[in-house]
N, C-alpha and C positions, 0 to 999 in steps of 0.2 A: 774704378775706385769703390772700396765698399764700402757704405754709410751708416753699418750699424756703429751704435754707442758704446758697445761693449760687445768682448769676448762673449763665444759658447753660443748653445742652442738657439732658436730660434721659430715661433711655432705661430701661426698666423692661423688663427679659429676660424675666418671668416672669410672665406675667398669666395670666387666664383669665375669659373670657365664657359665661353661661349661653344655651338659644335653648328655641323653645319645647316640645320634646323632653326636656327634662330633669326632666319631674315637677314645676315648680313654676308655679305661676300667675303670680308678680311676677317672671318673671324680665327682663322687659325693662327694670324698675323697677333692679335690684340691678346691668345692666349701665349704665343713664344714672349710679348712685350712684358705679361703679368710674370712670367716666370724669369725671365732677364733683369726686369727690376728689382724682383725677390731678390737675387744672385746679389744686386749692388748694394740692397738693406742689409743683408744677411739673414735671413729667411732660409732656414731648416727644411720646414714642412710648411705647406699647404695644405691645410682643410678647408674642401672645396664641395662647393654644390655647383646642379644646374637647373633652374626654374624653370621645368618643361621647356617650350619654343621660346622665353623669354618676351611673349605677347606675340608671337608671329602669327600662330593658328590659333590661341586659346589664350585668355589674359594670365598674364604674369605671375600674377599673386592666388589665381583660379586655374590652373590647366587641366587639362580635358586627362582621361587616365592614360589616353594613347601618348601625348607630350608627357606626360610624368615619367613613361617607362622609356621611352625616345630618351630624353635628358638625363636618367640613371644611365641608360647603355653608355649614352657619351661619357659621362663619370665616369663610369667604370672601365673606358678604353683610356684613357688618361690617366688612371693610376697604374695600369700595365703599364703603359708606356714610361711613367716618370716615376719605380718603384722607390720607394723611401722619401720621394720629393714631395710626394702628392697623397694626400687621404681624399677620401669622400664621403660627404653624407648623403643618404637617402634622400632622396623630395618626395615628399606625401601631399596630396590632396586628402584632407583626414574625410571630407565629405564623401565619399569612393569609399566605404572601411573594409572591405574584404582585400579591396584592389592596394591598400597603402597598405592592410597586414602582409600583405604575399609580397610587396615591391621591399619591404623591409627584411623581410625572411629572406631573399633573392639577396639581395644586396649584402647582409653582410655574412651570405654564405660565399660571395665570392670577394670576402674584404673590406668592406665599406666600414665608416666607424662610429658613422654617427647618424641620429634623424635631423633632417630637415622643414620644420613646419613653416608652410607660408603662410599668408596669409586670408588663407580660403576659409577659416570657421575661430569665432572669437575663442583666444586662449582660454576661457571659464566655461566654453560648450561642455557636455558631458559628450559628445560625439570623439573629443580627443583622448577621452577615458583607454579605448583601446592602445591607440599606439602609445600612451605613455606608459602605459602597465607594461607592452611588449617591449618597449626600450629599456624598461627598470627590470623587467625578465633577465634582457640578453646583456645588460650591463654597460648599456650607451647612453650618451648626453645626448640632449635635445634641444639645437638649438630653434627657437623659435623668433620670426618676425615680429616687432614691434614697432608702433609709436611711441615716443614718447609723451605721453597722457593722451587720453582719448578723448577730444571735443565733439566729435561730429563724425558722422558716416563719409567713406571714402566709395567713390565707385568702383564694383570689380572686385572686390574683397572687402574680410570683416576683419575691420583692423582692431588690434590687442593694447593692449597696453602695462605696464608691472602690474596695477592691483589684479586684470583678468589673470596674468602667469600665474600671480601668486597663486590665487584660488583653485589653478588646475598643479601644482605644486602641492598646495597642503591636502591636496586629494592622495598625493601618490609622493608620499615622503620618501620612498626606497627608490626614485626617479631620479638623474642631474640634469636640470633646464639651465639653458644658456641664454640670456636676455639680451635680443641682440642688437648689435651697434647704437651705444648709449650715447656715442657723436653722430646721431643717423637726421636730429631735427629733432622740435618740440622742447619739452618741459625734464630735461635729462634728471633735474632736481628732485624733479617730482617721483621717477623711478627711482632712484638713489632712493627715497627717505621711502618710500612704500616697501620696498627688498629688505630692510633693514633689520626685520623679525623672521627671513625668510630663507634660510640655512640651506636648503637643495637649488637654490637660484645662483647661479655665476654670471659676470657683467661682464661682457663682451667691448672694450673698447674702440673696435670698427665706428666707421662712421667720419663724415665731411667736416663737422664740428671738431676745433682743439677750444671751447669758449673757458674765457680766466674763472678758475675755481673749479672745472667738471671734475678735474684729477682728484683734486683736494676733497671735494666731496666725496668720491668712491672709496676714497681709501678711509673716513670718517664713516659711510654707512656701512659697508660691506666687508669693509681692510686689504690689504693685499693679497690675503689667501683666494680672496672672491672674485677677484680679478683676473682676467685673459685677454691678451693681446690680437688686433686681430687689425684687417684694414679695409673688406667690403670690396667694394666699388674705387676707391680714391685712395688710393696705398699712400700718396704722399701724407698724408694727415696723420694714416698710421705711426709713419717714420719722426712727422716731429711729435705722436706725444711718447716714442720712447725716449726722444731725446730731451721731452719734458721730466719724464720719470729718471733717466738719473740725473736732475738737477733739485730733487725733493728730498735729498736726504737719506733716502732710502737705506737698507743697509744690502747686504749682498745676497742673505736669503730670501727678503721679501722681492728685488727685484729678477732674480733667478726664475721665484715665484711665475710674478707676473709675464716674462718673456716666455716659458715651454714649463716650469719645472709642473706647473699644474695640471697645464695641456696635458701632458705626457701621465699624470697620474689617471686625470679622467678619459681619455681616451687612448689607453693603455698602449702609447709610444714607445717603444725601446730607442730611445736617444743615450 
């Protein structure tokens, strides 16, 4: 049965595939599952990362530059394998800057579409100066990890928040940063109203969270144009807020919008 809401495209910003480096024995099983439930949503493309060993040899959100470039190869044998189904973006450790300019150049010399920023150096470093200029060079989005509002230091990573994005944003206005999974946890409201003046920033609606009002406020700070569909970690959440979004009224181009038509403009899909 397919369970998307409506006809046409379908473009999911925010994926992530496991490979055999990541600590788990079934992971080729857990990546056939993500792409079989795609099939039942109606999921077009996948744009997909993978965060180094995903904590196996090097933390998650910090990995070492041997797991960054491990987790690009696996990316990049996955969209051979699954051509049209599957994008990727690069994973960078921006802490590494030589090793994240070359894994970037590497990558989307064999395809890739997008960067990957974890969460190993706060979004307002100027350390992320390079790859965001290289990404606004080569004409890619960036999506980057977030909290939503930053209270407190996390271990293992320097976590971001919208106001850090923005700051590394109005550095490099010719850049597109993705803010990502605004359903991910924390103060979602608080990102919403800080993006608000922030024009190269797009909201990634990935993320665990459907809480009443997050919709209604993205489309009030940012609109539909600013908005992209995506599912993370937890695809079902994905699936009900499109089935949130056509029950808002919406009209056919803004929600066109929101499911690929934007994807596909910023990361130059032919759908």
């Amino acid at each position: 049965m397919n369970l998307a809401p409506a006809a046409g495209p379908l473009v999911d910003v925010h994926a992530h595939f496991l490979h055999k480096r990541c600590g788990r024995s079934d992971w080729a099983d857990r990546n056939a599952s993500r792409l079989a439930a795609g099939a039942r949503i109606g999921i077009t493309v996948h744009l997909a990362s993978i965060l180094g060993s995903f904590g196996h040899s090097s933390p998650t959100y910090f990995p070492s530059p041997e797991d960054v470039s491990a987790g690009n190869e696996a990316m990049r044998a996955i969209v051979r394998t699954h051509p049209g189904l599957v994008g990727g973006y690069v994973t960078v450790n921006p802490n590494y800057t030589d090793h994240a300019l070359a894994e970037i150049e590497r990558g989307l010399a064999e395809g890739m579409v997008g960067v990957k920023l974890a969460a190993s150096r706060r979004a307002s470093d100027a350390l992320l100066d390079p790859v965001a200029a290289l990404a606004a060079e080569r004409g890619v989005p960036v999506l980057q990890h977030v909290w939503q509002r930053r209270v407190r230091e996390v271990p293992n990573q320097e976590i971001s928040d919208a106001l850090d994005l923005g700051e590394l944003a109005a550095r490099h206005g010719g850049a597109h940063f993705i803010l990502a999974h605004i359903g991910g946890g924390g103060d979602w409201a608080h990102s919403l109203r800080a993006l608000a003046s922030v024009p190269n920033v797009w909201v990634d609606l990935s993320g665990s969270g459907v809480d009443r009002g997050m919709l209604e406020l993205c489309l009030e700070c940012v609109g539909a144009e600013r908005l992209l569909w995506g599912t993370d970690l937890t695809m079902d959440t994905g699936w009900a807020k499109l089935r949130a979004l056509e029950t808002m009224g919406l009209d056919d181009e803004a929600l066109e919008g929101i499911r690929w038509k934007t994807a596909a403009r910023l990361f130059r899909l032919s759908l």
